[in-house]
N, C-alpha and C positions, 0 to 999 in steps of 0.2 A: 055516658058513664064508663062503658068499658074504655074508651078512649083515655079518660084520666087515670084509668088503672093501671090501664098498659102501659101509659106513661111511665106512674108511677113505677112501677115493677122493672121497667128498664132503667131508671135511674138507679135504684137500689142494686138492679145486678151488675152496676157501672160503675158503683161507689159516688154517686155525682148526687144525691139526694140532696149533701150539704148546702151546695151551689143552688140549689131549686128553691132551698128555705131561706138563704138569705138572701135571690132576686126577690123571691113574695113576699119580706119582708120591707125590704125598698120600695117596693111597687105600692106598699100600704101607706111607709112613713113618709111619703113625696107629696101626697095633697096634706098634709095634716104642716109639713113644715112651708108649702107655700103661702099659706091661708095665714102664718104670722103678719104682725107686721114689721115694716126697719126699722130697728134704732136709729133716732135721730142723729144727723152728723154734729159734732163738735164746731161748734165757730171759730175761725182763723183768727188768731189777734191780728188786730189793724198795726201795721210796722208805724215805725217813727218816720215824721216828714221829712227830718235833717239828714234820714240815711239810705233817705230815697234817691236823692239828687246824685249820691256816689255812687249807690248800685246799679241806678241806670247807669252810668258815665264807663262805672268797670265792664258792664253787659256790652255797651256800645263799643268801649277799646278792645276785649275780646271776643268778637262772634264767634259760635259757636261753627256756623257755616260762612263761609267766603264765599265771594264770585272767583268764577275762573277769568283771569286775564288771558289776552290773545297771544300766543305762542307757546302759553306755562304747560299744555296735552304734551308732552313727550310720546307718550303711550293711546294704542285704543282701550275704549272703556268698554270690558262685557259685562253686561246684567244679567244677573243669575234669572232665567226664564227665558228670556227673549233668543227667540230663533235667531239661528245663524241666513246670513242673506248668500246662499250658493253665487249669484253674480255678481257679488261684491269684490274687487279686486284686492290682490294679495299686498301686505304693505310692503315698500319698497324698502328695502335691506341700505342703509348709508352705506357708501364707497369709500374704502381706505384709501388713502394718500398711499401711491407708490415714492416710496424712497428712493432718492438718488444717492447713486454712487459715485463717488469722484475716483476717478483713476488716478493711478499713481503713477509716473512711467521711472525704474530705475535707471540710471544712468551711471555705469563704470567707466572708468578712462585707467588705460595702465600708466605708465612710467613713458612707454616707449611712443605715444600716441602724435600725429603731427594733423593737424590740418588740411583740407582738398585744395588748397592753393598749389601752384606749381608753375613753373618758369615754363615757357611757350615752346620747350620743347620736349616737355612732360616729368623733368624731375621735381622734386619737393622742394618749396623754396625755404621750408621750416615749420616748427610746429610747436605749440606750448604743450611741454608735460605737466601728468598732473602725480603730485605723492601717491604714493603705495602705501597700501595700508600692511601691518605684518599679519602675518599668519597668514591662515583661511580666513578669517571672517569677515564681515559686510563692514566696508566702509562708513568711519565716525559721522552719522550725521543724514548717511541714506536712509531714503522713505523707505515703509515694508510697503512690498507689493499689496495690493488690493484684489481679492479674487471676485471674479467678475461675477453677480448673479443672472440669475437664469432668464431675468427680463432685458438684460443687457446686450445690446446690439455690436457684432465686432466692428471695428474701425474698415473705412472704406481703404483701400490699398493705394498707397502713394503712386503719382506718378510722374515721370520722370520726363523733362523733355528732351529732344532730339534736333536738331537741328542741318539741316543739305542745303547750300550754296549753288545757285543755276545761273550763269555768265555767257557772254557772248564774247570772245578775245581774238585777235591779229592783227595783223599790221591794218594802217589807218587804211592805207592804198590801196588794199584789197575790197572786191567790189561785197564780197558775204564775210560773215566773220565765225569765226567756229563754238557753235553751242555745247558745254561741256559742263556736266557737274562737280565740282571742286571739293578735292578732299582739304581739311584742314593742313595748313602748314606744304601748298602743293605752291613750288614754284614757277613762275608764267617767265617768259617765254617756256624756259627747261631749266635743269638745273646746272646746266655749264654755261650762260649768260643769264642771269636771272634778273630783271627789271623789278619785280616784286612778289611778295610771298603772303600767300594768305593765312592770317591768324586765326580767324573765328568770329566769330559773330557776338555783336555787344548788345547794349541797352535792351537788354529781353528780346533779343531774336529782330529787333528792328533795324541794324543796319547790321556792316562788316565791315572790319579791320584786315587791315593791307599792308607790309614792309615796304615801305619804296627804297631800294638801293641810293648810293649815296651818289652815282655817277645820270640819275637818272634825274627830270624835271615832270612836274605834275600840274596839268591845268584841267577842269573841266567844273564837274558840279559836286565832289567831293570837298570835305574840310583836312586840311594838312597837320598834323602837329608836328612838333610843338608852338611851328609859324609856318606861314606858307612860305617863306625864305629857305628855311630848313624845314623841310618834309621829309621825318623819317617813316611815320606811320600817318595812312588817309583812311578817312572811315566811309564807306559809300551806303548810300541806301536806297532798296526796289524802286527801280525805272530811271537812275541816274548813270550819267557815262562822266568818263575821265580820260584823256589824253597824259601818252606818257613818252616821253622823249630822251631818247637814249644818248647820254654825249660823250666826245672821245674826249683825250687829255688837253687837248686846247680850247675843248666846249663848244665843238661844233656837233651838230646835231646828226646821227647815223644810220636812225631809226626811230619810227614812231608805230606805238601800239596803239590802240582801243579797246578798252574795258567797259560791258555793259552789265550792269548787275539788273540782273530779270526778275528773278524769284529768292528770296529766304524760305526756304520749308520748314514748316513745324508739325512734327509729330508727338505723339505721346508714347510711354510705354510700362507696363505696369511692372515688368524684370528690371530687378536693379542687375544684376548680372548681363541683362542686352544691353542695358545703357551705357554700364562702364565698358562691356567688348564696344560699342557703338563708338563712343567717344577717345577709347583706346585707339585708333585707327589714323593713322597720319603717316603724310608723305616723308617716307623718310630721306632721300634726298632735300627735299624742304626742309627737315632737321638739322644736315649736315650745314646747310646755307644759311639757316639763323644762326647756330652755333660759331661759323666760322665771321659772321656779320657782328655780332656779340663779343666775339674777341678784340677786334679790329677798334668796334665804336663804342662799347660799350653794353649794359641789357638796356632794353625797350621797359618803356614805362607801362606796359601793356602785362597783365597776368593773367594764363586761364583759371579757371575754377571746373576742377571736376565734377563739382556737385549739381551747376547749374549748367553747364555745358556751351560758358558764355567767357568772355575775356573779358575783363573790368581795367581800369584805368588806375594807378599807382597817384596818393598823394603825392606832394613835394617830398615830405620828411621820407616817408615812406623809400621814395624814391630814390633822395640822398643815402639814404644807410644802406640799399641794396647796389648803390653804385659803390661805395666806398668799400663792401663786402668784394665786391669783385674784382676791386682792381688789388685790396691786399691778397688776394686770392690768385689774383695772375703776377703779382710781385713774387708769391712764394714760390710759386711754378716757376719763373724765371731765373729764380737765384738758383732753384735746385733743389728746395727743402718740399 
């Protein structure tokens, strides 16, 4: 009994007595409302036959739930409760397509601009200009530059080839003959009787071009042109020999050489600056004896190329217009204009 008093008495001095009288009121009216009984449920009306056949059909055309097809997960699915599995591997992130860049490379030409062509004793044989645009600004119709991104690799650096001549040359009658490296444009024997003058070297570094003077005859395993009757120019190529036969004004024979071509050298080099000093480089008495051979018979159908560091061979047409250029050229010289 003191226990429900002191009860009591602490609820009163707590204010909380209310809460005490309407749990013991609940606690009374809880078996008095179980002990009812249910109202009966309400009967369902029975639906019509005729709008049964449609509401299944619409039930069936719209489920409320689908199946998943195989690829439609884009995503993981987490379920509110279920633990996360620590060794479950992390999902793999798709990889973006790197973009490619296309370069653009500008390209100006002045007015004054000629081509690496050039006559065989290093001048310019001519060149196509191109229009000048006015002012400053970028030329009608040039790309803009492209700036390179960050995943973009620079260009590997051009390179340049080089090419060294290695011969074996003297008289036939001579039991050794003298091994020497040959500068382009170096004339054999020397250049105060010169039997022939060397050009450079053609078809990508696989044979060499030769001047054969016109008092001179050519037999061995070289090709003559323009006919082996007239041979002004013979092209030879590594491990081939040529006999060359020197003749006086009645055409009797005064001398004979031997030419052995050994070696073509090919190097590389990645300075455009060594290439063109490299290629700059010729006998200049050679010079003087093509120049004064040129006057005499005409130019050679033969042109270097400073780009390639190779002599290429003149079309017909080609050929004709730079003969015709030269002889009005040595007409005007002779009048005096």
């Amino acid at each position: 009994m003191s226990i429900l008093t002191s009860t009591w008495d602490e609820l009163v001095r707590r204010k909380l007595w209310p809460v005490a009288i309407l749990l013991l009121a609940a606690l009374v009216a809880v078996p008095f409302l179980l002990a009812k009984d249910p109202e009966p449920v309400a009967p369902v009306p029975a639906a019509d036959d005729t709008a049964a056949p449609a509401s299944a059909t619409a039930a069936t055309a719209n489920p409320v739930v689908t199946l998943v097809q195989d690829g439609e997960r884009t995503e993981r699915r987490r379920v509110l409760g279920v633990r996360k599995n620590p060794f479950e591997p992390a999902p793999v992130k798709p990889v973006k397509a790197e973009s490619t860049t296309v370069r653009q490379t500008q390209t100006t030409t002045s007015s004054g601009s000629t081509s690496g062509d050039t006559d065989l004793g290093g001048k310019p044989t001519g060149g196509s200009s191109a229009p000048s645009t006015g002012g400053g600004g970028s030329p009608v119709g040039a790309p803009s530059p492209t700036v390179p991104t960050a995943g973009d690799q620079s260009p590997a650096p051009k390179r340049h080839e080089l090419y060294s001549l290695v011969v074996r040359f003297g008289n036939s009658e001579s039991d050794s003959l003298e091994r020497m490296s040959l500068a382009r444009l170096k004339p054999l024997p020397d250049a105060e009787a010169p039997a022939l003058v060397y050009l450079g070297v053609a078809d990508r570094g696989k044979s060499a071009v030769f001047m054969v003077d016109s008092n001179v005859e050519a037999q061995g395993d070289g090709i003559c042109s323009p006919t082996p009757q007239n041979c002004e120019t013979i092209r030879l190529s590594e491990g081939e020999t040529e006999f060359f036969d020197v003749l006086d004004e009645e055409g009797e024979p005064t001398a004979q050489y031997q030419l052995d071509l050994v070696k073509i050298r090919r190097s590389t080099t990645a300075s455009a600056s060594k290439a063109q000093a490299a290629r700059a480089k010729v006998s200049k008495s050679g010079r003087r004896v093509l120049r004064a051979h040129q006057s005499r018979s005409g130019p050679l159908r033969y042109r270097y190329d400073a780009k390639s560091g190779t002599v290429r061979k003149l079309e017909k047409r080609a050929y004709k217009a730079l003969a015709a250029k030269v002889a009005r050229v040595a007409m005007g010289v002779a009048s005096g204009f």
